[in-house]
C-alpha positions as a Markdown table, in Angstrom:
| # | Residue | x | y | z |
|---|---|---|---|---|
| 1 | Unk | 0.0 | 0.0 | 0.0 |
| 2 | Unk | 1.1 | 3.2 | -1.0 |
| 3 | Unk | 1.0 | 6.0 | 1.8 |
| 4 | Unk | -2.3 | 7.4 | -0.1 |
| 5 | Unk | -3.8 | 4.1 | 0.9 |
| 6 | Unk | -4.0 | 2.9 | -2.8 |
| 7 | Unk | -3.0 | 0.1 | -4.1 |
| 8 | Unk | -0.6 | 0.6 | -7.1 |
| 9 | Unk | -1.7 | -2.2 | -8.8 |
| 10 | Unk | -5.3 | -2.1 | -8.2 |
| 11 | Unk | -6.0 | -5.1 | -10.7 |
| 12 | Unk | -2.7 | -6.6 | -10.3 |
| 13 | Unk | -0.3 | -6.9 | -13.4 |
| 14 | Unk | -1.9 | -6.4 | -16.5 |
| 15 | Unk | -1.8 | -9.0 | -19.3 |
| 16 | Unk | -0.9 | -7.9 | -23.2 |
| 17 | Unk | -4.5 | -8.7 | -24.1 |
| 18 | Unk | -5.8 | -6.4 | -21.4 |
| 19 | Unk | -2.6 | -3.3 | -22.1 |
| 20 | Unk | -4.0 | -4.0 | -26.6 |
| 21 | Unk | -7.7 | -3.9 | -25.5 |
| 22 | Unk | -7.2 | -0.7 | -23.3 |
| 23 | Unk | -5.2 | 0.7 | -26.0 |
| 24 | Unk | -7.7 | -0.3 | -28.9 |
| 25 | Unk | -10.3 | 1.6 | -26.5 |
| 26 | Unk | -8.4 | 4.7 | -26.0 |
| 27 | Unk | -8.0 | 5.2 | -30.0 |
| 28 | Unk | -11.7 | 4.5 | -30.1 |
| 29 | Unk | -12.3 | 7.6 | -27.6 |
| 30 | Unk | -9.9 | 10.0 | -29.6 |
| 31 | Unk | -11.6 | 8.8 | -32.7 |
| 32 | Unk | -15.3 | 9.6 | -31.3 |
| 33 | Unk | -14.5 | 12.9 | -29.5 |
| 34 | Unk | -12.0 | 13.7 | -32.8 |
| 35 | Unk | -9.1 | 14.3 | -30.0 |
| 36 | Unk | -5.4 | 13.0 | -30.4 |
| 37 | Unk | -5.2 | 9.6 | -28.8 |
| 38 | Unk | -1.8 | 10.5 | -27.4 |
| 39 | Unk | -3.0 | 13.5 | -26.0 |
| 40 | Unk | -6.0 | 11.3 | -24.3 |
| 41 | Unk | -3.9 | 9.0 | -22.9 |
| 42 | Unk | -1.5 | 11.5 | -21.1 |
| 43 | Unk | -4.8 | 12.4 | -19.4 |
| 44 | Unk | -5.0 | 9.1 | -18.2 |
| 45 | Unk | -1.6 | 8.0 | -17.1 |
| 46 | Unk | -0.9 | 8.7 | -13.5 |
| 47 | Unk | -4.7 | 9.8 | -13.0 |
| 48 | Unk | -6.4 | 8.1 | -9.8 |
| 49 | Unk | -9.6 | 8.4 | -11.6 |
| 50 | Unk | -8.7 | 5.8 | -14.1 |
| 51 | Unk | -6.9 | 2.0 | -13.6 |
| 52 | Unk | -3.8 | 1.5 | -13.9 |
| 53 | Unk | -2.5 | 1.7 | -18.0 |
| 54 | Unk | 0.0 | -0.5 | -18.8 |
| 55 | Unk | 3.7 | 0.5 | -20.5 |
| 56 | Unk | 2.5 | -2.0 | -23.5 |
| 57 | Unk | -0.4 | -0.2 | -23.5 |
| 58 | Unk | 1.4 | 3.0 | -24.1 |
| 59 | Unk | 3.7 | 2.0 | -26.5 |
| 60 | Unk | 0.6 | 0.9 | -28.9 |
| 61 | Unk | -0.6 | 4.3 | -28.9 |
| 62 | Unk | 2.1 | 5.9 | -29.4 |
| 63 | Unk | 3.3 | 3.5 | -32.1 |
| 64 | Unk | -0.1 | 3.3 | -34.2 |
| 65 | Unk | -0.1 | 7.4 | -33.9 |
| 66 | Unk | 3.4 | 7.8 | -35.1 |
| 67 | Unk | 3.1 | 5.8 | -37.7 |
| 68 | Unk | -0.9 | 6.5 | -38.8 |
| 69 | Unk | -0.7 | 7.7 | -42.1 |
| 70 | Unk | 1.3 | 4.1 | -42.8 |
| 71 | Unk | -0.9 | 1.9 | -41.3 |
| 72 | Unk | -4.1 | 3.7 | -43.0 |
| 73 | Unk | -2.4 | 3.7 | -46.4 |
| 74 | Unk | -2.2 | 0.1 | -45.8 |
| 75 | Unk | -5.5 | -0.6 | -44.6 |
| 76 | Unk | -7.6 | 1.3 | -47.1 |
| 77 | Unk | -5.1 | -0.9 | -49.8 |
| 78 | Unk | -5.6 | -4.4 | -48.2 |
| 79 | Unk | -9.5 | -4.0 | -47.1 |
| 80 | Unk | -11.1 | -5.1 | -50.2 |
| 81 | Unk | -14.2 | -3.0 | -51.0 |
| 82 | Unk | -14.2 | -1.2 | -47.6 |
| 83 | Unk | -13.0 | 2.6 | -47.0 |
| 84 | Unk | -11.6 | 3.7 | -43.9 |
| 85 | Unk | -14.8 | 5.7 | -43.5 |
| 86 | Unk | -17.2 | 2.9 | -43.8 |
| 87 | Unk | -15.4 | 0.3 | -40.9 |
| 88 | Unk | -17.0 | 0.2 | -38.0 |
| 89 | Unk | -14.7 | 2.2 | -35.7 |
| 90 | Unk | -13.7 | -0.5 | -33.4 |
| 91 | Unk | -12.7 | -2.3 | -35.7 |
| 92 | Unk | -10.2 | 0.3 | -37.3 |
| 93 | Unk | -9.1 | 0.4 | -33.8 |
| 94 | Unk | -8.7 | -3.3 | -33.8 |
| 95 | Unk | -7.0 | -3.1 | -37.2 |
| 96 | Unk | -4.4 | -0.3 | -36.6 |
| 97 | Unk | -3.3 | -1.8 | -33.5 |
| 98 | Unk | -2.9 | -5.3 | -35.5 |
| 99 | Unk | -0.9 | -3.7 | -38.2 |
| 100 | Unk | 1.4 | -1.8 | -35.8 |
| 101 | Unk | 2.1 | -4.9 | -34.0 |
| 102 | Unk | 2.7 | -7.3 | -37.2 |
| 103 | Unk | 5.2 | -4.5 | -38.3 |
| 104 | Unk | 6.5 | -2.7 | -36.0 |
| 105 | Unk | 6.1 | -4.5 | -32.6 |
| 106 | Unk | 9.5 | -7.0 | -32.6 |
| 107 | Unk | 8.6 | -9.1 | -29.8 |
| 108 | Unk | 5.1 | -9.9 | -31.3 |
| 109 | Unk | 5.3 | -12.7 | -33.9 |
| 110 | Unk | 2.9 | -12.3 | -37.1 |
| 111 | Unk | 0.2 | -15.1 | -35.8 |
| 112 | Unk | 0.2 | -13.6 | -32.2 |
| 113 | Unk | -0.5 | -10.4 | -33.8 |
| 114 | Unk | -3.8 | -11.5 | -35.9 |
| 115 | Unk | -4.9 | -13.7 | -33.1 |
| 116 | Unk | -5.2 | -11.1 | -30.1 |
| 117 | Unk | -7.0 | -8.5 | -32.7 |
| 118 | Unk | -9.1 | -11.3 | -33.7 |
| 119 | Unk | -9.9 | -11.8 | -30.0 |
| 120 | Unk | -10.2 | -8.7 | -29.1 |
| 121 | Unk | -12.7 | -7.8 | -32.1 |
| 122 | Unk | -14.5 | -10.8 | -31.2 |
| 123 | Unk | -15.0 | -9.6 | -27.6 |
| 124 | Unk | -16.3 | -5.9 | -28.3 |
| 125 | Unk | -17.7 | -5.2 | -31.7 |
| 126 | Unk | -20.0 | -7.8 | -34.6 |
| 127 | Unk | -20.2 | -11.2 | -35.2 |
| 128 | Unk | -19.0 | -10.7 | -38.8 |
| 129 | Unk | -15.9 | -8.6 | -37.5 |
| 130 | Unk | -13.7 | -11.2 | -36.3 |
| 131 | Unk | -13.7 | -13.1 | -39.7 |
| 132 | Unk | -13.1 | -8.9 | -41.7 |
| 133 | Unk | -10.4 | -8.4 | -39.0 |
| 134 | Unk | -8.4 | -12.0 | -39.8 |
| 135 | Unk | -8.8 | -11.3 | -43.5 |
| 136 | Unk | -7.5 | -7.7 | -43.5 |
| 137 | Unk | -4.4 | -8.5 | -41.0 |
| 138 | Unk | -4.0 | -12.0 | -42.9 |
| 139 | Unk | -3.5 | -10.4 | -46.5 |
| 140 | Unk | -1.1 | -7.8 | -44.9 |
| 141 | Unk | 0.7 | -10.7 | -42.7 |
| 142 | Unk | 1.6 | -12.4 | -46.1 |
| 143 | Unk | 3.9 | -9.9 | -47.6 |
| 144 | Unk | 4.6 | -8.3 | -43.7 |
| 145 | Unk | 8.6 | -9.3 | -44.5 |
| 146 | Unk | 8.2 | -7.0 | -47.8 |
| 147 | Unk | 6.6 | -4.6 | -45.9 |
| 148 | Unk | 9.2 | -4.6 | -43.1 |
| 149 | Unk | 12.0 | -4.0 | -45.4 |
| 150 | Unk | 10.3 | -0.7 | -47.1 |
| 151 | Unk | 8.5 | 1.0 | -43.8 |
């Protein structure tokens, strides 16, 4: 206990699933309120009125933010017959944090990547978004060593 009387792990150590989910629903926020999602979370981190958010969590936001304009180009390429515009927005959360993480996130490997978006897709948005998320993330997961050499 800290001398505040908190906890400073209120619900313990936090798994990646739980630190992609929390970052998936702070993008989600930004998106809705049309704020900066890095600017959100820095609201949040270190505020009492909020749990705990995880490094990994942070890292995700920052990493799909900083490299946004890559991630959409590559979306709007590999989504056959959807726009960016037209995806439900948490599953464009889902997908940007999938596409960071097959690309950019080292210590992730490529199925780990698709399989926690899947799950986390299947937990809070349609029944026909799991099987749009695996599709996008698994056409991009195919050529992901191309891609890594050129990004």
């Amino acid at each position: 206990m800290t001398s505040g009387g908190k906890s400073p792990n209120r619900g313990g150590p936090i798994s990646r699933r739980e630190a992609r989910k929390r970052a998936v629903e702070i993008m989600y926020e930004s998106a809705q309120r049309g704020s900066d999602p890095v600017t959100l979370l820095a609201d949040r981190v270190g505020s009492t009125d909020v749990d705990p958010i995880a490094d990994y969590t942070i890292s995700l936001v920052e990493g799909v933010n900083a490299r946004r304009e890559s991630i959409d180009e590559l979306l709007a390429e590999h989504a056959q017959g959807w726009t960016l515009d037209r995806m439900p927005p948490v599953d464009l959360a889902v997908l940007r944090v999938g596409v960071y993480e097959l690309l950019w996130a080292e210590d992730v490997p490529d199925p780990v990547a698709i399989d926690e978006a899947v799950g986390i897709v299947k937990e809070l948005s349609t029944d026909d978004s799991p099987r749009f998320v695996n599709g996008v993330l698994g056409r991009i997961g195919t050529i992901a060593d191309r891609l890594r050499a050129v990004l």
